[in-house]
Structure formats: C-alpha cells, structure tokens
C-alpha positions in Angstrom: 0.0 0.0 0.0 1.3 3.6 -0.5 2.4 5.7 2.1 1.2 9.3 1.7 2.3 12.3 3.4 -0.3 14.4 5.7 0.0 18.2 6.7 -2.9 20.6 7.4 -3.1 22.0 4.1 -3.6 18.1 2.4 -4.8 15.2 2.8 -3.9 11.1 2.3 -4.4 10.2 -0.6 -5.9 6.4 -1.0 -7.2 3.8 -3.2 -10.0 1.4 -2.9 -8.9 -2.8 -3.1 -11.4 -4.9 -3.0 -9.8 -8.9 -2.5 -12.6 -11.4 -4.1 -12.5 -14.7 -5.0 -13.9 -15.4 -8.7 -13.3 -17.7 -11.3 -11.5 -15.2 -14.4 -12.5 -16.9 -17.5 -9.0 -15.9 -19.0 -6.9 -17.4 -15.5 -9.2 -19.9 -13.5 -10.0 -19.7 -10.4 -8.4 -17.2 -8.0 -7.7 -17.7 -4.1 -8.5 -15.8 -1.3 -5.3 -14.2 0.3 -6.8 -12.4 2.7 -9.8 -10.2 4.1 -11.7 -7.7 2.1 -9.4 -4.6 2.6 -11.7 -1.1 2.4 -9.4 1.7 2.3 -10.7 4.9 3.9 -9.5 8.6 2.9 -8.2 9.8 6.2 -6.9 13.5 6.5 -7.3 16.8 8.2 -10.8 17.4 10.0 -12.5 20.1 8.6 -15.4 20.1 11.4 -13.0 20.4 14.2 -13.1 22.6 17.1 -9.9 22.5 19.7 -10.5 24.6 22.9 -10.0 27.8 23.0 -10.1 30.8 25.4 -11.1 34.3 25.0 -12.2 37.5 26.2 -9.4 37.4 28.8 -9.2 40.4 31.1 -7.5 41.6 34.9 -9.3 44.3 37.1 -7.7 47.1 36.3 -7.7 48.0 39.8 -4.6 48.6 42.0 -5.2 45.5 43.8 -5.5 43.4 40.3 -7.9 40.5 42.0 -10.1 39.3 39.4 -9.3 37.5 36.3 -12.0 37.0 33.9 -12.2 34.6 30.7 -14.2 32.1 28.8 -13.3 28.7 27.5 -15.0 27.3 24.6 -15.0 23.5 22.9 -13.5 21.8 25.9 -14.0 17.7 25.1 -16.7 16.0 27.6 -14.6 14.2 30.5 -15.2 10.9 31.3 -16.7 9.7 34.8 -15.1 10.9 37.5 -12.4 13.3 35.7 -12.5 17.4 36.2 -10.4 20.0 34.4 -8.4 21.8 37.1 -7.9 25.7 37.3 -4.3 27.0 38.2 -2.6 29.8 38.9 1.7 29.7 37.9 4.5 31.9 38.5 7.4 31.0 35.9 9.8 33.4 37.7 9.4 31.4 40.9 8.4 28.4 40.3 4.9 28.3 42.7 1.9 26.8 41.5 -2.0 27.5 43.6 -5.1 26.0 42.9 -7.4 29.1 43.4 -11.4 29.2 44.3 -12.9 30.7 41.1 -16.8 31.2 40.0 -17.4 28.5 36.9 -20.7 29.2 34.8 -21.4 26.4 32.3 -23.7 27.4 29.6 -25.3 25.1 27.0 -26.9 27.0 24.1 -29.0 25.0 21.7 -31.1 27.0 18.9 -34.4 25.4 18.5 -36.9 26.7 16.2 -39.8 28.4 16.9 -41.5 28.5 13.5 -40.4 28.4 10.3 -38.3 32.1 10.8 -37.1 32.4 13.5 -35.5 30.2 16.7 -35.2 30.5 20.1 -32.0 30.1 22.0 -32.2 27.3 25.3 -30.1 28.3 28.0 -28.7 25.9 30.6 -26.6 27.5 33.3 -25.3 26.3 36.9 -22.7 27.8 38.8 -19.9 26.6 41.2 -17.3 27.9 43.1 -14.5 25.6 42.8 -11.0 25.3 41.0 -12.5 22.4 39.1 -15.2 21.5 36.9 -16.6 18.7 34.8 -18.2 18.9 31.1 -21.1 16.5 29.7 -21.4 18.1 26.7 -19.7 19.1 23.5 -22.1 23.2 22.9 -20.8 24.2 26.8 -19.2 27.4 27.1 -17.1 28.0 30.5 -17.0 31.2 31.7 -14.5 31.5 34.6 -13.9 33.7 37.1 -11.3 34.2 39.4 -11.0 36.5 42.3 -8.0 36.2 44.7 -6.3 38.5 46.1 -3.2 36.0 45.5 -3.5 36.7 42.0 -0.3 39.1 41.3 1.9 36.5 43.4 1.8 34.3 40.1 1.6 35.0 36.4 -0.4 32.6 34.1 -3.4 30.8 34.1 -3.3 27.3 33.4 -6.0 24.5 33.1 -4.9 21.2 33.5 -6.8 17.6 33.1 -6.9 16.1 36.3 -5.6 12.9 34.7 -2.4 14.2 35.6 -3.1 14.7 39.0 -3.9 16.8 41.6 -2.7 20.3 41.2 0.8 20.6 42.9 2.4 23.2 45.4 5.3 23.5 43.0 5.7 23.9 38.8 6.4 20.6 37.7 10.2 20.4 36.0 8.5 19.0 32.5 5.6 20.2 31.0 1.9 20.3 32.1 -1.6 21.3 31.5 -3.4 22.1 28.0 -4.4 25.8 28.0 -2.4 28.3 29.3 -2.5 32.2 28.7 0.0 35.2 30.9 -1.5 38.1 32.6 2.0 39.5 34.2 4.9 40.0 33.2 7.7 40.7 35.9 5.6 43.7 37.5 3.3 44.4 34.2 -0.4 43.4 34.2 -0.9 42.8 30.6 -3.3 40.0 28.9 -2.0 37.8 26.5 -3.4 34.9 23.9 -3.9 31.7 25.0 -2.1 28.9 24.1 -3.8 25.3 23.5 -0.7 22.6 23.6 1.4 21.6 26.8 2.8 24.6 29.2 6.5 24.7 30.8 8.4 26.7 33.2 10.5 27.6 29.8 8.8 29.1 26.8 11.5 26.9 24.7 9.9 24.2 26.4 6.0 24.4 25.8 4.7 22.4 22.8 2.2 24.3 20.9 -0.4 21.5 19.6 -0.6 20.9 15.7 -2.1 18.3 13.4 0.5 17.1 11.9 1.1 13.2 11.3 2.3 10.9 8.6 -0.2 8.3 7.9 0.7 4.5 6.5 -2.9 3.1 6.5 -6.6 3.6 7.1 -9.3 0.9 6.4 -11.7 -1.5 7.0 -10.1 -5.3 7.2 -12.8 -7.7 7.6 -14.4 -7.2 11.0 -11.5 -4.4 11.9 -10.9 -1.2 12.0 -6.8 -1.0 11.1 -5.2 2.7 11.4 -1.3 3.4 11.2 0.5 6.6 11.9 3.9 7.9 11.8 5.1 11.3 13.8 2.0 12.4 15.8 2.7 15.2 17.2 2.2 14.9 21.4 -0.9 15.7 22.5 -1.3 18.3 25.1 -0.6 17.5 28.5 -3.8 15.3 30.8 -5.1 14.5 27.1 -4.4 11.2 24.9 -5.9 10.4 21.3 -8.2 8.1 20.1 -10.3 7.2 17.9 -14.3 7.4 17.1 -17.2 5.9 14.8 -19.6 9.0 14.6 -22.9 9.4 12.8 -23.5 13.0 12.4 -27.2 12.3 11.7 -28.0 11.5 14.8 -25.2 12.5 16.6 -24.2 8.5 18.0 -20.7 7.9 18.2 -18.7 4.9 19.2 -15.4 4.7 20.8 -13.0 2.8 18.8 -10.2 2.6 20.8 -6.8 4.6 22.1 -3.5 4.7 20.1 -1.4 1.5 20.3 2.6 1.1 20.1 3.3 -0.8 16.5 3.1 -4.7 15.9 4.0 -6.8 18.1 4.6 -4.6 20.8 0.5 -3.1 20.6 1.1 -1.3 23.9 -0.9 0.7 24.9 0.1 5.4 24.2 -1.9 6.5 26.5 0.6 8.5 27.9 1.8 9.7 25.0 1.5 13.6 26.4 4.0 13.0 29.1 5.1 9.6 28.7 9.0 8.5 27.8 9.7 5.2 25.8 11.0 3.7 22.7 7.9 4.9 20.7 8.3 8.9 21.3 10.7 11.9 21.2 10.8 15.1 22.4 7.8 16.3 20.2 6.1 13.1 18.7 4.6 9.7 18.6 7.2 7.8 16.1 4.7 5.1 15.1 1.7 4.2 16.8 -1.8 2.2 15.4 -5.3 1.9 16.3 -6.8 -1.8 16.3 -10.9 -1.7 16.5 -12.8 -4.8 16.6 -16.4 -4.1 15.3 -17.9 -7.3 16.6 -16.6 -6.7 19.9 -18.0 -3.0 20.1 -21.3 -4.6 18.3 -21.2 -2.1 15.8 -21.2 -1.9 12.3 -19.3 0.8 10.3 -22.6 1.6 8.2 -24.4 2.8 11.2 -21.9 6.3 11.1 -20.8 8.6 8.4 -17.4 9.2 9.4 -14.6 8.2 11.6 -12.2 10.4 13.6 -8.8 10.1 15.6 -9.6 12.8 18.6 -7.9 14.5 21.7 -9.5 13.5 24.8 -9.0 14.3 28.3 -8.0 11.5 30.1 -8.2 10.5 34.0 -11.5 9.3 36.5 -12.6 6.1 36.3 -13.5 5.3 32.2 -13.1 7.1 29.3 -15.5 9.8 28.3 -18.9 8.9 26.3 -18.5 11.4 23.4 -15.8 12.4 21.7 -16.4 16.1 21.8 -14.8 18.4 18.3 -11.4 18.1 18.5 -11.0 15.6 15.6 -7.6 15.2 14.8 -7.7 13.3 11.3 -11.4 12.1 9.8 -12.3 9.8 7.3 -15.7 9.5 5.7 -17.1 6.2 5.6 -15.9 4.3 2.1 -19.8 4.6 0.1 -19.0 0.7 -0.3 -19.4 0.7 3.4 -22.1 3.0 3.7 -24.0 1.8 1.1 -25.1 -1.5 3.1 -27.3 1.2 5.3 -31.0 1.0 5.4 -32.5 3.2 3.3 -34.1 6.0 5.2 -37.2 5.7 6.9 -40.5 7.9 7.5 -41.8 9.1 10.2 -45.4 10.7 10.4 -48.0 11.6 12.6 -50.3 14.9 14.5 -50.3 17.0 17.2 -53.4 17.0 19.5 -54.9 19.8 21.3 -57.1 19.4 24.5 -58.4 22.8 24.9 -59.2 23.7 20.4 -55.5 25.3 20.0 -55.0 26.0 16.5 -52.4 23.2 15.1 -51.5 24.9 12.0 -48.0 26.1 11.7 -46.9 24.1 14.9 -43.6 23.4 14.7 -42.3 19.6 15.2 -38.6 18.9 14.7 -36.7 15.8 15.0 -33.6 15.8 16.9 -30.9 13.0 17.2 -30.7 11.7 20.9 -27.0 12.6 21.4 -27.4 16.1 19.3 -27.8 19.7 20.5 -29.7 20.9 16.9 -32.4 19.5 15.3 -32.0 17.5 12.0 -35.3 18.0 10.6 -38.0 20.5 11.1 -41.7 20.5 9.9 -45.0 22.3 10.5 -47.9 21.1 11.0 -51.3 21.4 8.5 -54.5 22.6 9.9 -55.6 19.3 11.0 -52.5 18.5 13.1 -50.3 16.6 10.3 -47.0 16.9 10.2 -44.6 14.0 7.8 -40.5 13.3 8.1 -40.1 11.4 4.2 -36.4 10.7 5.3 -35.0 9.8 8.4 -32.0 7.5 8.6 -32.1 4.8 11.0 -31.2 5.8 15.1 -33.0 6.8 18.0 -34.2 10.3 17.7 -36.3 12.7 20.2 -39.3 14.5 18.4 -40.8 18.1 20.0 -43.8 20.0 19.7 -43.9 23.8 19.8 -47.1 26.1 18.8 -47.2 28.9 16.5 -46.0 31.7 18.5 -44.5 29.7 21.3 -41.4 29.4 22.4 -41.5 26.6 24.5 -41.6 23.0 23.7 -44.7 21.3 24.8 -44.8 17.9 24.2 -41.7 15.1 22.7 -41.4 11.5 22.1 -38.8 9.2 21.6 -38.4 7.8 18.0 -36.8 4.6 17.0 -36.0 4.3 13.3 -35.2 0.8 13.0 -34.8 -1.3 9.9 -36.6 -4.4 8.0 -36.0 -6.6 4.7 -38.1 -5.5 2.1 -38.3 -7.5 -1.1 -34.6 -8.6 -0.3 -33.5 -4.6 0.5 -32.8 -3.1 4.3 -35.8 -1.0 5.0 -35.9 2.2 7.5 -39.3 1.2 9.1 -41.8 4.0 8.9 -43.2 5.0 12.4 -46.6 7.3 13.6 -46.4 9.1 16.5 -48.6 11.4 18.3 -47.3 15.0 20.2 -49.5 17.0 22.9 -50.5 20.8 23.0 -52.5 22.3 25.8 
C-alpha cells in the first residue's frame, strides 16, 4: 500500500482494493489471500473545534484581584475526571489551585416556526477550582478572584488525569491551555495557548495536526489505522479514535492509540510519557486496532470516523468524543452503502383545549445532538410527515405557533426491515400534545 504524506493543508491520498474470489475466464480460479481490505481517505478534519479561550481580562484595579475569561470547545470528561484551574508563577516556580466562580452554559437553537429560533439556555454555577463537562455546545465562563493573583503570572488549566494540582511547577511540561496576565511587575493579557505549558517558553509544545499516515481501512471485522510522527498531545489528554454518525449524533469509541506490531502497547501516555515509541515532540509510530464485533457495531451505522484528543483521568473514558478531531475519514460509500435506506416518520399533534395546530412546529432531533436534523410544520388538521429519516433513536418536539417553549416530545426509534430482499428504515406514527 502507498504511504502518503499528511500536513494541514492536504490530505492522504488512498485507493480502494477490493480482494474477491472469482473464477476469471482468462486465469481460472483465484484464491482468497486475505480479508476484504476497504481503504478509507483519512486527513485533516475540517469540522474540528480545539479549545480555546477568549475574552481574557484583569481588574484594572490597584489591587488586580479578578481574572475573567471564557473557554469554549473543551471535550466532555469521562466519569469521575474534572479539568483543574491553576494559577503559575514561571519566575518562581509556585503553583496554587485558586477558588474561582465556573458558569457552564449550554446554548442549543431550536426553532420556533419556520423564521425564526429561540436560543435554550442551561446555566449552573460553582465555586470551585475544578469543573466537569457533559457536553460538547458548553461554554465556560470562569472567574477568578484572589487577592493572590499578582503573586503568580499565568493561568493554566490542566486535566486532572495528571493529577492533583501541585504546590510547585512541575520540572516537565503540564496542562493544555495556558495564557500570561503579568509579566515581571506588568499586568498585561495575552493569547492563550492550547498545547502543553513549561516553566521555559522553549519548552512548551504548541499543539498541531501534523502526522504521517501508513494506513486507514476496514479489514474484515476491523478497524486498522497506522500513523507515523504524531505530534504529542497536550498535557492530561491522549488520542483516540471514534465511529460518529452525524445524523444523529451516535458515536462509538473505537479505541486509544497503540505502540506498532508486536509490541501493541498501549500510548496513552503519549503527552508525558518516555519510551522507545516517542521523542521530544512526537509519537514515532503508533496504530489503532478496533474490533467491530466486539464493540457490536457496524461501520454503516456512522458517516465518518475520527482520531480525537481526549482528556483523560477518572474512572472510564469519556462517552462522546467532543470536536477536536484530529484526522477524519468518511465512511468508504462501499461501506455506507449497506445502510437501510431511510425511513418515515409521520403523525399529528393534538390539542385538548381547540388550540389551533396549523403552523406548529415539530422537529426531529438526534438523541445525542444539541440541533435539530429535521423540522416541519404542522397542517391545519395537526399533520406533520419526516419522508427521510435514517435509522437511530431520535427525540421528536412539539412547539405552537407563536411559542417558544416546547410542549410535548417522544422518543423515535428508526429501526430497519428486509423488504423484497432490501434493508428497509421502518416508517413509524407518532402522536405530540399541546395544551
């Protein structure tokens, strides 16, 4: 198979090979060498989001005791794991966990009609130098007062697979996001940067996709992936990779990065870690094995697959892989194409008390989404029709004409059926509720 080159601005370049055994009317039979082998295109994700942090600012006030920022597209952490606030002092070395007010905010736009949408907040606050995420639409906004705050010079946050916060900076590198607010006796903000912090500025690795990959595809019942020179990712995070169906927003964890054949180790300490497999900057080789029967999946089910940065830490890995794809790769359409065709789903909204239906809105959502996928409105008699809905578990809502709050939902399962010999979404009715 040919080795491509990947960078940021191009991606691998790949072939499909099909292996099938056939009688050739010219050569006889052939034999089967091997499995099927389904190559995938696997490059640069365009979707992806890395965290970021803006709208940094320090009281301008002679005591300088409140720092003020918000961090967006932080992955969801897996049970039991927290990202970790921090306060550093390069010049001297001390490191202090400080007591900050967290606001979490989930925004999902949901329509209200056919022009206009409604924006869903979810907000709860803590006071606390760490803080969890369940989701992948949170923005953090963070705020820290202390009057400790011109003792030390940057904010860090940190993953708290790599521990508790220390008393000290760490002689190696640590945390993911970083940005200064002093320099020797000069309050001034500064970017952020997203990639592993150090004592040193030579030190700190800046995170970049960059990788050089030997193989992606489908071999039988596997998933097979092989990489050259990943870069490190940042410090408390590892990579690995994901099935995800951006229909309805299931995804699938495929498994972390392993050291090459025969070793198959596993790298997930590849942000700190020291061996025969890294360098200063990079992962030298690494793979990902999957095993689809194992994860009782099948690669159909999800339109792409993605090699992500996770936080690690707590007691399993996280349940979504959050935006920070790394490399993707769209599911080969010989894959895909063994999907069910879409399915239907239909029904009417009801109204105890004579409420006009027409022009209510109904909208299908995926379960694991934070958007709607499909939106209708109801006829004057209540009807409302999906004509194409791929197979998955959705939720479907209810809102009148004019409201802005949803009334009534349902769970929808699209499942699938043989029809004439052909996979079949099934085609479902289903009632929603207005006052």
């Amino acid at each position: 198979m040919r080795s491509s080159h990947l960078t940021l601005a191009s991606a691998v370049a790949a072939a499909f090979v099909l292996a099938a055994c056939q009688t050739d009317p010219i050569s006889g039979p052939s034999k089967i060498v091997g499995e099927p082998l389904l190559d995938m295109v696997l490059g640069p994700a365009g979707t992806s989001a890395f965290p970021t942090v803006t709208g940094q600012r320090i009281t301008a006030a002679t005591a300088r005791d409140t720092i003020e920022f918000s961090v967006n597209f932080l992955p969801p952490t897996g049970p039991g794991a927290t990202y970790q606030l921090a306060l550093m002092d390069t010049a001297a070395g001390t490191v202090t966990a400080p007591t900050a007010r967290i606001i979490r905010t989930m925004r999902s736009r949901r329509p209200v009609n056919r022009d206009s949408s409604v924006a869903i907040l979810k907000v709860d606050t803590a006071n606390s130098a760490t803080f969890a995420i369940s989701d992948t639409a949170t923005t953090v906004s963070i705020r820290i007062a202390s009057t400790a705050i011109p003792n030390y010079s940057h904010v860090v946050l940190r993953s708290s697979g790599e521990g508790s916060v220390p008393a000290a900076m760490p002689a190696g590198r640590t945390g993911f996001l970083s940005f200064r607010y002093k320099n020797g006796t000069t309050f001034a903000v500064q970017n952020g940067l997203f990639g592993s912090f150090a004592k040193a500025t030579a030190d700190r690795l800046p995170f970049l996709v960059s990788a050089y990959v030997v193989n992606a595809n489908f071999w039988g019942d596997q998933i097979r992936l092989s990489f050259r020179n990943l870069i490190r990712p940042p410090a408390g995070f590892r990579y690995a990779a994901w099935l995800v169906d951006e229909r309805t927003g299931t995804a699938t964890r495929v498994g972390g990065i392993l050291s090459p054949v025969p070793d198959n180790k596993p790298l997930d300490d590849a942000d700190l870690g020291t061996g025969p497999w890294y360098n200063a900057a990079g992962v030298l080789e690494a793979q990902v094995r999957g095993d689809m029967k194992a994860l009782n999946v099948v690669p159909q089910d999800y339109s792409f697959l993605a090699l992500v940065l996770e936080p690690y830490g707590g007691t399993g890995a996280p349940t979504k892989p959050g935006v920070s794809y790394v490399l993707s790769a769209t599911i080969p359409n010989s894959v895909a194409s063994r999907a069910a065709t879409p399915g239907k789903v239909f029904g009417a909204v009801t109204s105890s008390s004579g409420k006009a239906l027409l022009n209510t809105t109904v909208y299908l959502q995926g379960i694991n989404m934070t958007v709607p996928g499909q939106i209708a409105s109801a006829s004057a008699t209540g009807t409302w029709q999906f004509r194409a809905v791929p197979t998955g578990t959705y939720k479907a809502y209810a809102i009148p004409f004019g409201d802005a709050v949803i009334r009534d939902s349902a769970t929808v399962v699209v499942g699938s059926k043989k029809v004439n010999g052909v996979l079949t979404g099934d085609s479902l009715f289903v009632t929603l509720r207005i006052p």
